[in-house]
C-alpha positions as CSV (number, residue, x, y, z in Angstrom):
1,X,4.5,10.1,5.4
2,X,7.2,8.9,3.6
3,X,8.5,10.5,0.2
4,X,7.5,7.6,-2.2
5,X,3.9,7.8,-0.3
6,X,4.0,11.3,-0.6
7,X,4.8,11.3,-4.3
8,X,2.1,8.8,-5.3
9,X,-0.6,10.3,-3.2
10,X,0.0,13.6,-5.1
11,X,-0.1,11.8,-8.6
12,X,-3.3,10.1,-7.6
13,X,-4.8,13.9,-6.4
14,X,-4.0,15.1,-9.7
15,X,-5.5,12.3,-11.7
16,X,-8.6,12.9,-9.9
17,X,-8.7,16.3,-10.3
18,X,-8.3,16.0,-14.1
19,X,-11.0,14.0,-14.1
20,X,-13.5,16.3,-12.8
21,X,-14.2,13.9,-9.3
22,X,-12.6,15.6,-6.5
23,X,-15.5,17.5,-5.5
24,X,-17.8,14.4,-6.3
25,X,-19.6,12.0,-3.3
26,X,-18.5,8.9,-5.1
27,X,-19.1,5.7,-3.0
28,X,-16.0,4.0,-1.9
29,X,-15.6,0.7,0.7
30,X,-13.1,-1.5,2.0
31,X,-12.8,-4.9,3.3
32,X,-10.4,-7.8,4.6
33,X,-10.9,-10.7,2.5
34,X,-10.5,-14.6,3.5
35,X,-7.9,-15.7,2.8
36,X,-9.9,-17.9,0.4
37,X,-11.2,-15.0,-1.0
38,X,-7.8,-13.4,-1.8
39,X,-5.8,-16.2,-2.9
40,X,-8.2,-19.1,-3.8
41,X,-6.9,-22.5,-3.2
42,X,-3.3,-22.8,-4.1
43,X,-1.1,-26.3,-4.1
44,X,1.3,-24.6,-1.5
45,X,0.1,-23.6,2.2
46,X,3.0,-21.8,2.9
47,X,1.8,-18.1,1.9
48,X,1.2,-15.0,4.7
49,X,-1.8,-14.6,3.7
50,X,-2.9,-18.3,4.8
51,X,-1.1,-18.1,7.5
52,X,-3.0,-15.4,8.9
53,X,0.0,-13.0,9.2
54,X,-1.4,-10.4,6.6
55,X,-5.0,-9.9,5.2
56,X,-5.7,-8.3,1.7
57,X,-7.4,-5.2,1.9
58,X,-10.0,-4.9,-0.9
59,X,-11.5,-1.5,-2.3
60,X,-14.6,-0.8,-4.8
61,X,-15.1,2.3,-6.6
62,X,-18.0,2.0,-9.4
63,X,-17.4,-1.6,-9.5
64,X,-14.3,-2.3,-10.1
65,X,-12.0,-3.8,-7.0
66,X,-8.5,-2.4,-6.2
67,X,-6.4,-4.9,-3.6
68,X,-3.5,-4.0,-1.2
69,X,-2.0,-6.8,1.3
70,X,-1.6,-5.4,5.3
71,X,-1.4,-6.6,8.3
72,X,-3.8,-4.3,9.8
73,X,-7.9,-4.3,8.0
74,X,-10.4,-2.9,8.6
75,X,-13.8,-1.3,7.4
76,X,-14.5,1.9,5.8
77,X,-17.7,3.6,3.5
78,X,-16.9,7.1,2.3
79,X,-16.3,9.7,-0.8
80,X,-13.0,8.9,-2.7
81,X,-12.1,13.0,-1.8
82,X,-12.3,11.3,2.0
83,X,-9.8,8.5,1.6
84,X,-7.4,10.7,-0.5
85,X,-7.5,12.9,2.4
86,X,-7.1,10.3,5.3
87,X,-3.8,11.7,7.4
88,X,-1.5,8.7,6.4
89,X,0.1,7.4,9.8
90,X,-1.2,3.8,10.3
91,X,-0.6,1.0,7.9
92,X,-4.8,0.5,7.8
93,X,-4.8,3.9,6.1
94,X,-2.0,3.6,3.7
95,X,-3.5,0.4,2.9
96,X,-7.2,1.5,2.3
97,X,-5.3,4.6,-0.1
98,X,-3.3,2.1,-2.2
99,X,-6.3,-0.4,-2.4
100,X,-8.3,2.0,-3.6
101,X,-6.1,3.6,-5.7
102,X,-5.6,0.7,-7.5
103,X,-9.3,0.4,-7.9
104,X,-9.7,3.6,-9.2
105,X,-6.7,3.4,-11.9
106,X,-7.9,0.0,-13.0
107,X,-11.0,1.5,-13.8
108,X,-9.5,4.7,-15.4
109,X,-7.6,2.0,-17.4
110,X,-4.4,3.6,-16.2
111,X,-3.6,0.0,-15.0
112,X,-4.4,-3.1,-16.3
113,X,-4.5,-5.2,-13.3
114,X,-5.6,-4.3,-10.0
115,X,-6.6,-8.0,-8.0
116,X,-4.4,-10.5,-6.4
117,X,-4.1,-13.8,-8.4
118,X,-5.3,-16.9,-7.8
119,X,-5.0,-20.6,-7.3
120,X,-2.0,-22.4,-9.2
121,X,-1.0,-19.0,-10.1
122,X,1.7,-18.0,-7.7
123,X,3.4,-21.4,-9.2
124,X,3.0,-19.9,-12.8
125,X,3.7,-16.3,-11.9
126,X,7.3,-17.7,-10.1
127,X,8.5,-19.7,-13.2
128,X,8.6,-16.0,-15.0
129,X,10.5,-14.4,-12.4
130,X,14.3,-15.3,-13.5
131,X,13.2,-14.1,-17.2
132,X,11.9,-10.8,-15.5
133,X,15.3,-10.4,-13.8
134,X,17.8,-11.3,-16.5
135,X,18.2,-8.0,-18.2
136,X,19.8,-6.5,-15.1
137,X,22.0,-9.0,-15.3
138,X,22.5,-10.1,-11.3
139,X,24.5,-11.7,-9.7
140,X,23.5,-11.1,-6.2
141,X,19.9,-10.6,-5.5
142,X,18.4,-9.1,-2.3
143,X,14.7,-10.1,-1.0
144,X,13.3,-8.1,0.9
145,X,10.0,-9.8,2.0
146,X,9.3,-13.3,2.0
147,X,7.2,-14.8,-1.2
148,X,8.2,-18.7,-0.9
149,X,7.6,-19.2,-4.5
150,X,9.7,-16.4,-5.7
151,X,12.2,-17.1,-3.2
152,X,12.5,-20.9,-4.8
153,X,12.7,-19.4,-8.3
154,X,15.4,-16.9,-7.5
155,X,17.3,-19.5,-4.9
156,X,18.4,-21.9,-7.9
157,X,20.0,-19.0,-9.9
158,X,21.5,-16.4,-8.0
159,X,23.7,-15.8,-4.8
160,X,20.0,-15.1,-2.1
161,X,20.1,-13.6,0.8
162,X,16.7,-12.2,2.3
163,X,14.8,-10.7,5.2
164,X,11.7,-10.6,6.6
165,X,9.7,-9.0,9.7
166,X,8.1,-12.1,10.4
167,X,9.4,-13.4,13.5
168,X,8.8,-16.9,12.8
169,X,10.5,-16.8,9.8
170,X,13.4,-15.1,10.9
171,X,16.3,-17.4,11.6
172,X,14.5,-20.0,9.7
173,X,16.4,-21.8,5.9
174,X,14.2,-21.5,2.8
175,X,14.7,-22.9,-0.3
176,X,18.8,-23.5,1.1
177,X,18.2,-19.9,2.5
178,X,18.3,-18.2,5.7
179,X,15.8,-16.0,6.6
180,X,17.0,-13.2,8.5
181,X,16.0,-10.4,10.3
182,X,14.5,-7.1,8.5
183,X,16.9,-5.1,10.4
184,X,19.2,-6.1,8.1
185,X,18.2,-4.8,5.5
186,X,21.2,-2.1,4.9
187,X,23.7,-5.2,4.5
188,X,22.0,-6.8,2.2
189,X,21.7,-3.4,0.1
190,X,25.4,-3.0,0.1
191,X,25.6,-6.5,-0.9
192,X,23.4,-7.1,-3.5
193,X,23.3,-5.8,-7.0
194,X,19.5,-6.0,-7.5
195,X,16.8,-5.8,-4.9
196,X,13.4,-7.8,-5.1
197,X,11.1,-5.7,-2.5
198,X,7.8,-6.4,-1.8
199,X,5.1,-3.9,-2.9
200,X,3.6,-4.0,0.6
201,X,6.5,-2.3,2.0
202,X,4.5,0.4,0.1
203,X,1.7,0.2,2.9
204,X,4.0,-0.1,5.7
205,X,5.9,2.7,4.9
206,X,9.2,1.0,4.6
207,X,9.6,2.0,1.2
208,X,12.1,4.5,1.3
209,X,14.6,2.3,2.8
210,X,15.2,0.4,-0.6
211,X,16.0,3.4,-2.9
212,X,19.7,3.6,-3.4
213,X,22.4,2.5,-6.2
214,X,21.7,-0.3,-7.5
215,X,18.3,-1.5,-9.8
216,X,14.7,-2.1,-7.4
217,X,12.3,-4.7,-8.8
218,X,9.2,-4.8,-6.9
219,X,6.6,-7.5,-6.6
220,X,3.0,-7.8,-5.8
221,X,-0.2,-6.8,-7.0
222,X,-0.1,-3.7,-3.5
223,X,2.2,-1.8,-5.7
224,X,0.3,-1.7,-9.3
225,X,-0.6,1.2,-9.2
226,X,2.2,3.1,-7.8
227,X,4.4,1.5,-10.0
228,X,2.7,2.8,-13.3
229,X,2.6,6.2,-12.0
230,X,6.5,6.3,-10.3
231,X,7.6,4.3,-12.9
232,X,9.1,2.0,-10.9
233,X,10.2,-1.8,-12.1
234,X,7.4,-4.1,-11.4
235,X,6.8,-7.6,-11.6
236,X,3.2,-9.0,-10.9
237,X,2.4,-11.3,-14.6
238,X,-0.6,-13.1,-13.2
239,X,-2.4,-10.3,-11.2
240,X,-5.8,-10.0,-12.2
């Protein structure tokens, strides 16, 4: 397990245990959505989740829905003190922690948003991201993780370079921009002066890799959670 996992596990255990549930059978489940289900209908096709490489893992506890994006789903019906307990070495487990996680935060109110966003939003959310950015004043941003929208917004004001483990992508131009390998990844940390990571690196238990020097912004409704609790720099506006 890696140390970021490690520490937000251990945040989410204590939570829970101030609030009396540990020891409680409280009912917890987890599903892939559709694609529809996850993102709606947006203008663009061009998103992971439509094109079948990841699936949104989706988590209710007393109601209220917690998402996390993987590329490995499944199904699951237990006690929340079961999942917190789940030995942490496939990306289906990490992702059914951090889904329901965020389910159980949102409804603690810890965290405001817990659910992907929908529809024309990915547009909307994109056209906030350069804003989001400025007071770290970059010159050179790093992406790790493709989001095509953000990619656009950031493409048009800094110097972009970003990688991705899709091997589709890799070696293909986005936005002006060449997609390159995730192996990478170290370069583009010496070179940048920002880093725009996706939360689901989170759930595949990259994370660790993007700690360093220079400021982290991560994006994505996977990482909510961990975010508020890490205090980490997060940018997710139109989450739901």
């Amino acid at each position: 397990m890696g140390l970021i996992l490690k520490r937000f596990l251990q945040e989410v255990k204590k939570i829970i245990a101030e609030k009396s549930l540990g020891n409680e059978m409280v009912s917890v489940s987890a599903r892939p959505l559709t694609p529809e289900e996850a993102i709606g209908n947006p203008v663009h096709n061009d998103y992971p989740l439509l094109k079948g490489k990841e699936r949104m893992m989706q988590a209710v506890f007393q109601d209220t829905k917690g998402h996390a994006f993987s590329d490995h789903t499944g199904n699951f019906t237990g006690s929340l003190a079961q999942v917190l307990n789940l030995s942490m070495d496939s990306n289906f487990h990490r992702a059914l922690l951090v889904a329901t996680a965020n389910a159980v935060l949102r409804r603690m109110s810890i965290i405001s948003k817990s659910c992907h966003c929908k529809d024309h939003d990915p547009v909307i959310c994109a056209s906030h991201l350069v804003d989001a950015l400025s007071p770290f004043s970059p010159r050179r941003v790093g992406m790790i993780g493709d989001q095509p929208r953000l990619l656009e917004a950031v493409a048009g004001k800094f110097e972009v370079r970003i990688c991705d483990r899709d091997p589709e992508k890799i070696g293909t131009i986005q936005s002006g921009i060449l997609i390159e390998d995730a192996e990478v990844y170290r370069d583009i940390k010496k070179w940048a002066d920002l880093l725009l990571v996706t939360g689901t690196t989170l759930v595949n238990n990259t994370i660790d890799n993007f700690t360093g020097d220079i400021p982290v912004v991560y994006y994505g409704i996977t990482i909510t959670g961990a975010a508020k609790l890490l205090n980490f720099n997060h940018f997710c506006p139109l989450g739901r």
